[in-house]
mmCIF file of the N, C-alpha and C atoms, coordinates in Angstrom:
data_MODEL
# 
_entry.id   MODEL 
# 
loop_
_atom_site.group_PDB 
_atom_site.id 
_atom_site.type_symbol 
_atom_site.label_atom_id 
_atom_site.label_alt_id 
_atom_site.label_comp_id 
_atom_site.label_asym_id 
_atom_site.label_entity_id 
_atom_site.label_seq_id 
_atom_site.pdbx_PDB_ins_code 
_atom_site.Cartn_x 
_atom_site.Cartn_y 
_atom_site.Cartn_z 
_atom_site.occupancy 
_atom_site.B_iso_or_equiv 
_atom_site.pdbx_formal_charge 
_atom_site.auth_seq_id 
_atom_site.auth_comp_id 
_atom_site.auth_asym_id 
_atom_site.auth_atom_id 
_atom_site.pdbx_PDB_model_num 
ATOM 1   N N  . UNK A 1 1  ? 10.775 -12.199 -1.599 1.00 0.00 ? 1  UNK A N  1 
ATOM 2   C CA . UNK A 1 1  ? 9.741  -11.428 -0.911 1.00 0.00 ? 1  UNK A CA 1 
ATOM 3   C C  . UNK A 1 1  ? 10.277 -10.844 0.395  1.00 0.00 ? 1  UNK A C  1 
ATOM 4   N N  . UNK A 1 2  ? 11.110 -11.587 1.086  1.00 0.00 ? 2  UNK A N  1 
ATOM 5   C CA . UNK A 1 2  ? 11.392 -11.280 2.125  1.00 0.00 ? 2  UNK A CA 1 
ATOM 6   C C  . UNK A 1 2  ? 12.742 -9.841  2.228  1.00 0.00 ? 2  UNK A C  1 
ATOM 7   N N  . UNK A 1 3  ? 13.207 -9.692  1.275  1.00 0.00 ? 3  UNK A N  1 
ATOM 8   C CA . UNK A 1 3  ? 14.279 -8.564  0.444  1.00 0.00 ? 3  UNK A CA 1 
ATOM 9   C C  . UNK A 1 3  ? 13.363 -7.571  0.599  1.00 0.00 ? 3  UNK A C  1 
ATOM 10  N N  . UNK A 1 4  ? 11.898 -7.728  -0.296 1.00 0.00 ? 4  UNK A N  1 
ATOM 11  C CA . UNK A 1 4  ? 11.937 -6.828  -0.374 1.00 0.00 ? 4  UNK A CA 1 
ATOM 12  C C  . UNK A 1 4  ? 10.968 -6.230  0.420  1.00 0.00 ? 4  UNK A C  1 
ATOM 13  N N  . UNK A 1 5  ? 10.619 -6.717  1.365  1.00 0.00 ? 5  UNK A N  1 
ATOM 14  C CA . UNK A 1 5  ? 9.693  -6.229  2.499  1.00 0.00 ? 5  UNK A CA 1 
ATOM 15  C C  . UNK A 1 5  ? 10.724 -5.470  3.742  1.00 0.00 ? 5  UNK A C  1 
ATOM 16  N N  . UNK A 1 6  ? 11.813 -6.212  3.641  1.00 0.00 ? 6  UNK A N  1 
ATOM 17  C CA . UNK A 1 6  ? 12.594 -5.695  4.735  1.00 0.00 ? 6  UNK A CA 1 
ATOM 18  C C  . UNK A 1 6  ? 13.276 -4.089  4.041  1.00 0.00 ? 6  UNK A C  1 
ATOM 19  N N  . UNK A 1 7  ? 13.540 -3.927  2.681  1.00 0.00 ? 7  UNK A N  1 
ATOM 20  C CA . UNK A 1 7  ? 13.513 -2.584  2.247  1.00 0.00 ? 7  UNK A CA 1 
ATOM 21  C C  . UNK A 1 7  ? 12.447 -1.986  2.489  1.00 0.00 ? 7  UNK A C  1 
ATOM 22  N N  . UNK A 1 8  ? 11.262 -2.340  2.283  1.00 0.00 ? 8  UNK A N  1 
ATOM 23  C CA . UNK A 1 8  ? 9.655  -1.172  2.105  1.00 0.00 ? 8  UNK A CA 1 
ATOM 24  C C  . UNK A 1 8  ? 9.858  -0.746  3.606  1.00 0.00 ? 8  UNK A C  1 
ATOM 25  N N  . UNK A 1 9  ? 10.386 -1.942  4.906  1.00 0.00 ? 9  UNK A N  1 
ATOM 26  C CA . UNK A 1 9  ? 10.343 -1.583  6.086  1.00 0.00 ? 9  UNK A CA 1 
ATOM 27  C C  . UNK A 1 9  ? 11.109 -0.344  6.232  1.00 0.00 ? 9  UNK A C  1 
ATOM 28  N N  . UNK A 1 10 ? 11.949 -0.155  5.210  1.00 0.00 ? 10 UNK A N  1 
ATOM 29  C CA . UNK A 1 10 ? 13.169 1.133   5.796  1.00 0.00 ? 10 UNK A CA 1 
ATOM 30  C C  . UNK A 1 10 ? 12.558 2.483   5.009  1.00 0.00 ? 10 UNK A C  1 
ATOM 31  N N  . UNK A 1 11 ? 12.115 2.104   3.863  1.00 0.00 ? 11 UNK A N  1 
ATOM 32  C CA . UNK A 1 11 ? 11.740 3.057   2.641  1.00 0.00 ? 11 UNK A CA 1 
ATOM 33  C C  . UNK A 1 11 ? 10.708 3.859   3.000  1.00 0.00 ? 11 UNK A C  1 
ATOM 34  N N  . UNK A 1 12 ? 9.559  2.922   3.299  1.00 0.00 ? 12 UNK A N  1 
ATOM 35  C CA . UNK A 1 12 ? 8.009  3.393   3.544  1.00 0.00 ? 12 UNK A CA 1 
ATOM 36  C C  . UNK A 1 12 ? 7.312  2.224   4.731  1.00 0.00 ? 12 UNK A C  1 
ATOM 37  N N  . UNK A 1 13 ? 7.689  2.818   5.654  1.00 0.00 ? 13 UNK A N  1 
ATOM 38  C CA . UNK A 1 13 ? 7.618  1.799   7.378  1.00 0.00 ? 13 UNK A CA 1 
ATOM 39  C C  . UNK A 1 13 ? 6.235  1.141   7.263  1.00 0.00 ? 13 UNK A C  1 
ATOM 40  N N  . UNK A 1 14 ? 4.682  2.238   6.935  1.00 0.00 ? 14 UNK A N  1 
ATOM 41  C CA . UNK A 1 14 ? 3.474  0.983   6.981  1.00 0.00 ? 14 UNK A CA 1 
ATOM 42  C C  . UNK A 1 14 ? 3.312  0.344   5.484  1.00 0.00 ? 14 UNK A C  1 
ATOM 43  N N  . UNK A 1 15 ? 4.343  0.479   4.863  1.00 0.00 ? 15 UNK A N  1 
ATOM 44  C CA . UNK A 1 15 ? 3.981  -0.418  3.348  1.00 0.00 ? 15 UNK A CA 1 
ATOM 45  C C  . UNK A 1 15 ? 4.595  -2.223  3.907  1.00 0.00 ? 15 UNK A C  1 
ATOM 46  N N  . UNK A 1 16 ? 5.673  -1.564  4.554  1.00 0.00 ? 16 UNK A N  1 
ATOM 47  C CA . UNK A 1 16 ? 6.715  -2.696  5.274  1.00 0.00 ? 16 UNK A CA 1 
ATOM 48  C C  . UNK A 1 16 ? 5.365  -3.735  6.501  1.00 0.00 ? 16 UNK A C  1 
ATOM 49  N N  . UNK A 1 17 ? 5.101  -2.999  7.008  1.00 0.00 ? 17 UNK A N  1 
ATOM 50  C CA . UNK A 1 17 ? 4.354  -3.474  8.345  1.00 0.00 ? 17 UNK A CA 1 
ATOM 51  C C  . UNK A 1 17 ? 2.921  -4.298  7.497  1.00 0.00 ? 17 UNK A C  1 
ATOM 52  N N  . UNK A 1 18 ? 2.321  -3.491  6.473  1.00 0.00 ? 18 UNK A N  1 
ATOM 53  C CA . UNK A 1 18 ? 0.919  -3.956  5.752  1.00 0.00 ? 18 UNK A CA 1 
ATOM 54  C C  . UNK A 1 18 ? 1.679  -5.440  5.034  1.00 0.00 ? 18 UNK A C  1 
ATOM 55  N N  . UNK A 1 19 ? 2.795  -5.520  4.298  1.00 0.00 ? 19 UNK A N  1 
ATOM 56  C CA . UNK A 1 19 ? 3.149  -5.978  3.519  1.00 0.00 ? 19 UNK A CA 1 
ATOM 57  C C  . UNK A 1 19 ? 3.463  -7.729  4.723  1.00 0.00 ? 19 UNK A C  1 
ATOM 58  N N  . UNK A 1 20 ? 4.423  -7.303  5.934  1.00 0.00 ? 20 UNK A N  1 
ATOM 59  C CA . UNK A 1 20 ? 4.392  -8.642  6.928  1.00 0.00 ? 20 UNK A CA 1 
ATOM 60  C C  . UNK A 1 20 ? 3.370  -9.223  7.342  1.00 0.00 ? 20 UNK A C  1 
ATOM 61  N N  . UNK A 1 21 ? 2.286  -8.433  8.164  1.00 0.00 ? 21 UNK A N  1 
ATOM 62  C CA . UNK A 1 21 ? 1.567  -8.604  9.167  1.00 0.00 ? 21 UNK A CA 1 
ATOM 63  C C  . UNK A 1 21 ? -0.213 -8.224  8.794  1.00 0.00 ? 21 UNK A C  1 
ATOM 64  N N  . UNK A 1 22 ? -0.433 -7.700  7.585  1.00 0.00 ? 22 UNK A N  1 
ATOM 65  C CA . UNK A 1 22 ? -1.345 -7.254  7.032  1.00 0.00 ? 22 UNK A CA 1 
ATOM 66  C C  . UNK A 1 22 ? -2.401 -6.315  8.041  1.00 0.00 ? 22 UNK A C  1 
ATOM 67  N N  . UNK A 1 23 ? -3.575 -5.765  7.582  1.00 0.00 ? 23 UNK A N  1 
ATOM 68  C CA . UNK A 1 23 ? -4.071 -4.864  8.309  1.00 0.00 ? 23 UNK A CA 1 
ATOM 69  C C  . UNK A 1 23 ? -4.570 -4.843  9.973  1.00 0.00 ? 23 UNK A C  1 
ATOM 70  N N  . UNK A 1 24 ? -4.044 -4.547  10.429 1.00 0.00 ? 24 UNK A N  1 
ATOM 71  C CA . UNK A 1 24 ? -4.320 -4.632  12.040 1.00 0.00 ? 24 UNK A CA 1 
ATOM 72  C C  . UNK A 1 24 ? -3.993 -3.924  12.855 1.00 0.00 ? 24 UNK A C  1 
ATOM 73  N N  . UNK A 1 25 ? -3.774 -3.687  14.381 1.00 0.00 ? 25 UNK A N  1 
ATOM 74  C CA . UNK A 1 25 ? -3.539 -3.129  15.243 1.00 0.00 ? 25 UNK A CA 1 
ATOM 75  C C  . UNK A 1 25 ? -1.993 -2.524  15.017 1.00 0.00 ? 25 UNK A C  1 
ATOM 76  N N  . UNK A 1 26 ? -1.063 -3.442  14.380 1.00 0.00 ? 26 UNK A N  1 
ATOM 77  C CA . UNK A 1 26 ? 0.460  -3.128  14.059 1.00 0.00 ? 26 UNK A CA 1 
ATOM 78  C C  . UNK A 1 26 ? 0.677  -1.494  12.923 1.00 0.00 ? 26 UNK A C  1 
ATOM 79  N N  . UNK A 1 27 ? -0.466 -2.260  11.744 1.00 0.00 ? 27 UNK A N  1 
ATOM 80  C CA . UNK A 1 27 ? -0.092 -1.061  11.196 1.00 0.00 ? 27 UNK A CA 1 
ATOM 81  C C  . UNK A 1 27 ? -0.535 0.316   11.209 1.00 0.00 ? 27 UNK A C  1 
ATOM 82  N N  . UNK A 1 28 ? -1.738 0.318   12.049 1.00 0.00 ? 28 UNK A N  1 
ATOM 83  C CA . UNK A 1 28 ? -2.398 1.372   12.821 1.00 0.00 ? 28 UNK A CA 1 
ATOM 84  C C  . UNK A 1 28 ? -1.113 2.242   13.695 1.00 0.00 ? 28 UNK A C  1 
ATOM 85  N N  . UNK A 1 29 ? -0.647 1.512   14.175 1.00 0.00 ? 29 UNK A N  1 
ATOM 86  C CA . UNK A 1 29 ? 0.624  2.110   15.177 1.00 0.00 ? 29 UNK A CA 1 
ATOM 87  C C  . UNK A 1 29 ? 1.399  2.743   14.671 1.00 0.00 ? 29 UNK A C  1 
ATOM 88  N N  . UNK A 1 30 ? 1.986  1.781   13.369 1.00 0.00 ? 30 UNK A N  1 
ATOM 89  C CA . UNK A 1 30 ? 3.241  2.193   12.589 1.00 0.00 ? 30 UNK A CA 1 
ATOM 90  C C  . UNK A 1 30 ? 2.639  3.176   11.876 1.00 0.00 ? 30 UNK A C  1 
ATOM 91  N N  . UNK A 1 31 ? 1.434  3.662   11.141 1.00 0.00 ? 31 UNK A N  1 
ATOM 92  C CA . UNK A 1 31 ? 1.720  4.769   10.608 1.00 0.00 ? 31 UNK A CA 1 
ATOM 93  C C  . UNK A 1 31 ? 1.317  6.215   11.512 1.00 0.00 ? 31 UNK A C  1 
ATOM 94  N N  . UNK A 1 32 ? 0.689  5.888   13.191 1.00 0.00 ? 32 UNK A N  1 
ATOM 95  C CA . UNK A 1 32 ? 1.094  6.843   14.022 1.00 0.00 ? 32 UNK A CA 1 
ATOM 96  C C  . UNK A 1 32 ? 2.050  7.325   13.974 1.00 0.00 ? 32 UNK A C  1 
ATOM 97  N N  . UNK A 1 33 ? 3.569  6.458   14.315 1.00 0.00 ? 33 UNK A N  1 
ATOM 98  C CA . UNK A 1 33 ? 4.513  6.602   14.614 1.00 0.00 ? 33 UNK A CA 1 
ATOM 99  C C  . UNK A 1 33 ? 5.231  7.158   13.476 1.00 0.00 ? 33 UNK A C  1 
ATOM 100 N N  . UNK A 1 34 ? 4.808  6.468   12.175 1.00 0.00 ? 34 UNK A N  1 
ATOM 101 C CA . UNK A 1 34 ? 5.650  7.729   11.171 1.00 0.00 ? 34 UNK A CA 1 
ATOM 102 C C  . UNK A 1 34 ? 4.940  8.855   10.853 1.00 0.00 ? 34 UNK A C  1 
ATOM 103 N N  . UNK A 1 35 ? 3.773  9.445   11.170 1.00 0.00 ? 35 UNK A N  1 
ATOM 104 C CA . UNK A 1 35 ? 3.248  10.872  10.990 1.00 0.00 ? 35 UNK A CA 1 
ATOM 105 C C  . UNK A 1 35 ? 4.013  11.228  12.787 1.00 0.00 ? 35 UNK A C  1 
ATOM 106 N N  . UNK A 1 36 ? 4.520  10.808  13.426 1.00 0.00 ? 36 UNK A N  1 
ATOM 107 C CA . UNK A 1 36 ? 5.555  11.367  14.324 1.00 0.00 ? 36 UNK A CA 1 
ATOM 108 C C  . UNK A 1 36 ? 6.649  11.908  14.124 1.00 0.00 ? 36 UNK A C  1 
ATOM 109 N N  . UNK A 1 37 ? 7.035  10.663  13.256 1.00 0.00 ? 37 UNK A N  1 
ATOM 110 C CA . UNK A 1 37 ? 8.958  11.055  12.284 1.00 0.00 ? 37 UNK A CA 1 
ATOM 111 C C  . UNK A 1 37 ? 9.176  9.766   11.946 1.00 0.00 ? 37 UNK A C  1 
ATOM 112 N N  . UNK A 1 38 ? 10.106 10.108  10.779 1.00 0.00 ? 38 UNK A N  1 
ATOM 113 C CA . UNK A 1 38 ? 10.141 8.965   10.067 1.00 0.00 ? 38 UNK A CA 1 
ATOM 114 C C  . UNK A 1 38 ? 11.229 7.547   10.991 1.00 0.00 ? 38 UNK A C  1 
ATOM 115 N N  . UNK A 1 39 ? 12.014 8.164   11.920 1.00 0.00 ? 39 UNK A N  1 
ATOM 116 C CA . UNK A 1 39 ? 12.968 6.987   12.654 1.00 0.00 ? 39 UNK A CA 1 
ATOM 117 C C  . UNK A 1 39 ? 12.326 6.150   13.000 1.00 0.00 ? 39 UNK A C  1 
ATOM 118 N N  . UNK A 1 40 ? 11.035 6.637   14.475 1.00 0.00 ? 40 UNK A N  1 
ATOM 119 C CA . UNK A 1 40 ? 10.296 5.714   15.028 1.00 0.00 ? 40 UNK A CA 1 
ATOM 120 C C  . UNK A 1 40 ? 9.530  4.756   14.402 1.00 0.00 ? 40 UNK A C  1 
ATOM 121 N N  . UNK A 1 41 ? 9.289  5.436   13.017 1.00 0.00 ? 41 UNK A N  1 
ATOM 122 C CA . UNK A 1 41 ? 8.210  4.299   11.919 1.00 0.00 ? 41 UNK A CA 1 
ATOM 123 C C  . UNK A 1 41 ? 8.952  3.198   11.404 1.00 0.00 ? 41 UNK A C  1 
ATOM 124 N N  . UNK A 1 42 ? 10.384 4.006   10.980 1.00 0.00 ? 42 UNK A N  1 
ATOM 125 C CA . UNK A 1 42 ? 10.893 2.449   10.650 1.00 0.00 ? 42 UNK A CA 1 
ATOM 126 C C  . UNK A 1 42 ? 11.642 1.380   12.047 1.00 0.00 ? 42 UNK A C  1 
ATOM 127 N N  . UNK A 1 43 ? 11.612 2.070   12.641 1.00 0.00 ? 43 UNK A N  1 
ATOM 128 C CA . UNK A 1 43 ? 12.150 1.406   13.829 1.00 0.00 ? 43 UNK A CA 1 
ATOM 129 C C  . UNK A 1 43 ? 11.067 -0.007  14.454 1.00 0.00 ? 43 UNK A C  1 
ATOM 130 N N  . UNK A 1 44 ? 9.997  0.648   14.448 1.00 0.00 ? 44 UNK A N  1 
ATOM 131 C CA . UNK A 1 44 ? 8.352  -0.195  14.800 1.00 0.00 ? 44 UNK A CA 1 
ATOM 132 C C  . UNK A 1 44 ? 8.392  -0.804  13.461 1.00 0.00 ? 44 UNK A C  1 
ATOM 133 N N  . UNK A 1 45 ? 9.091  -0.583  11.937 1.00 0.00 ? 45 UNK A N  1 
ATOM 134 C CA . UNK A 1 45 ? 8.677  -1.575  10.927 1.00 0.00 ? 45 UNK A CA 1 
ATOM 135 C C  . UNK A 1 45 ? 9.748  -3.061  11.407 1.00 0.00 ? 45 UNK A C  1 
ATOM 136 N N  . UNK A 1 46 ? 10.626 -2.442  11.354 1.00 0.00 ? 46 UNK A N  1 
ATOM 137 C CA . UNK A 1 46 ? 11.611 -3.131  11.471 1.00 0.00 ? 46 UNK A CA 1 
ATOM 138 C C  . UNK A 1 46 ? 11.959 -4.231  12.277 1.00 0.00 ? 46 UNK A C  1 
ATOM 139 N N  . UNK A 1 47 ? 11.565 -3.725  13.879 1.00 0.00 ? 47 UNK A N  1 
ATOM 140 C CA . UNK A 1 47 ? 10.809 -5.013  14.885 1.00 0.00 ? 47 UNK A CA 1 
ATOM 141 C C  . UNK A 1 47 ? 9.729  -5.550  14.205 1.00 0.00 ? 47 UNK A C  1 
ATOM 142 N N  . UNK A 1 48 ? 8.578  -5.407  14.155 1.00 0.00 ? 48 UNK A N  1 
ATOM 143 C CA . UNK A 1 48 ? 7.588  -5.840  13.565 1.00 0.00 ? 48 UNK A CA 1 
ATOM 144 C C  . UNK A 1 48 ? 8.334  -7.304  12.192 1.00 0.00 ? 48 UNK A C  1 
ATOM 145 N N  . UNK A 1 49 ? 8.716  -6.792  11.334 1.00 0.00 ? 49 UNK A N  1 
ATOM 146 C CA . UNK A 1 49 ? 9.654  -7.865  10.598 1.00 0.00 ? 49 UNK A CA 1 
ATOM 147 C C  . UNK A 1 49 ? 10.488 -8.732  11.193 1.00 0.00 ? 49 UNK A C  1 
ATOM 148 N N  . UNK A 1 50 ? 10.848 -8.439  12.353 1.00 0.00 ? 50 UNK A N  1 
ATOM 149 C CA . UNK A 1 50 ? 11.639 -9.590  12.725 1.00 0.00 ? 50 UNK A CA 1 
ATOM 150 C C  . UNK A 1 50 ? 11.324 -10.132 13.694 1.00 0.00 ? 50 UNK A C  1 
ATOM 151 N N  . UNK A 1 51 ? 10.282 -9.975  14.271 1.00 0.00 ? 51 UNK A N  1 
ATOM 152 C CA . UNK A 1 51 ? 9.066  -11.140 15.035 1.00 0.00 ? 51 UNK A CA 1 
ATOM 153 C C  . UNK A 1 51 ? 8.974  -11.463 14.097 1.00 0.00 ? 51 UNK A C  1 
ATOM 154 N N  . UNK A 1 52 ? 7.807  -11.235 12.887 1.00 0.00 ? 52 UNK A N  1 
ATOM 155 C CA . UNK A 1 52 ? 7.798  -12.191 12.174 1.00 0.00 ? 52 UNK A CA 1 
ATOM 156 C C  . UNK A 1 52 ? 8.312  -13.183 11.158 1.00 0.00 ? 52 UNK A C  1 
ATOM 157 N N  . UNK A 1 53 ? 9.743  -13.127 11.109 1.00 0.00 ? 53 UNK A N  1 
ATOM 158 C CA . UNK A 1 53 ? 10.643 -13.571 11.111 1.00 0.00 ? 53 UNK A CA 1 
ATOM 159 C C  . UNK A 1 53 ? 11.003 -14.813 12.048 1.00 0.00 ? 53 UNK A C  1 
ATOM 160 N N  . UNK A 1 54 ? 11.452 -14.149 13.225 1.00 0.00 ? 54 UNK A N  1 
ATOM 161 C CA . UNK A 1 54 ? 11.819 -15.504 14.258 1.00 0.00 ? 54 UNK A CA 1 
ATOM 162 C C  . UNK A 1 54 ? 10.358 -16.383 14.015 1.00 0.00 ? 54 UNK A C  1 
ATOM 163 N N  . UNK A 1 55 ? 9.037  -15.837 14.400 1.00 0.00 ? 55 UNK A N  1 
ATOM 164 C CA . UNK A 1 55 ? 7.711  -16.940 14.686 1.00 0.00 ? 55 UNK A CA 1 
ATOM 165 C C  . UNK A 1 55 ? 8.391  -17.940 13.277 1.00 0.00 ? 55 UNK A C  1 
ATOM 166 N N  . UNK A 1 56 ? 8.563  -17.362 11.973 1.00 0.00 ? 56 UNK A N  1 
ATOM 167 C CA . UNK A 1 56 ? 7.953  -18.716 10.911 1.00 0.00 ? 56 UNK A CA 1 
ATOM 168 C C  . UNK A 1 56 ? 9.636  -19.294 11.215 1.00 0.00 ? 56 UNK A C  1 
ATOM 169 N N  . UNK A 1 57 ? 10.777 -18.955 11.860 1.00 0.00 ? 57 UNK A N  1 
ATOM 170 C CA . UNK A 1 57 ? 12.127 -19.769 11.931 1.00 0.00 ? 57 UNK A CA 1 
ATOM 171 C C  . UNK A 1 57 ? 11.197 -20.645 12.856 1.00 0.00 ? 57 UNK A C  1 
ATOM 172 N N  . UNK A 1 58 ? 11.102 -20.775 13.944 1.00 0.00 ? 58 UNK A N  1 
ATOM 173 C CA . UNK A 1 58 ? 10.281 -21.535 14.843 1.00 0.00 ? 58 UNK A CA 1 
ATOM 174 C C  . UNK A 1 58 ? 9.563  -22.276 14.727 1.00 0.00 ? 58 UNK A C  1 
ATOM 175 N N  . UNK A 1 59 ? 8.390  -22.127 14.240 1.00 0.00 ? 59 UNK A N  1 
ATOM 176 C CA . UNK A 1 59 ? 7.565  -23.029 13.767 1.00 0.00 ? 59 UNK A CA 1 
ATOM 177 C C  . UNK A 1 59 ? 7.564  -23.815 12.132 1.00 0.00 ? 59 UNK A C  1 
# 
């Protein structure tokens, strides 16, 4: 799961962001940011994945 979320993050940035963090304030942003251009969307997917990443290493 985690494969292939971190691809959707590069492929299609709020499929990536819906798919980590589910509907909220995050993916509201991220698909601002990709009707901006597609870099910034995956860029915001991509952080977004790896907070949530480190939180579940952590806890």
């Amino acid at each position: 799961m985690k494969l292939l979320q971190l691809i959707s993050c590069i492929l299609l940035p709020p499929l990536g962001v819906f798919l980590t963090v589910g509907v909220g304030s995050a993916l509201i942003i991220n698909i601002l940011l990709t009707l901006l251009g597609l870099v910034p969307g995956i860029i915001h997917a991509v952080w977004i994945y790896s907070k949530q990443s480190e939180k579940e290493v952590n806890v």
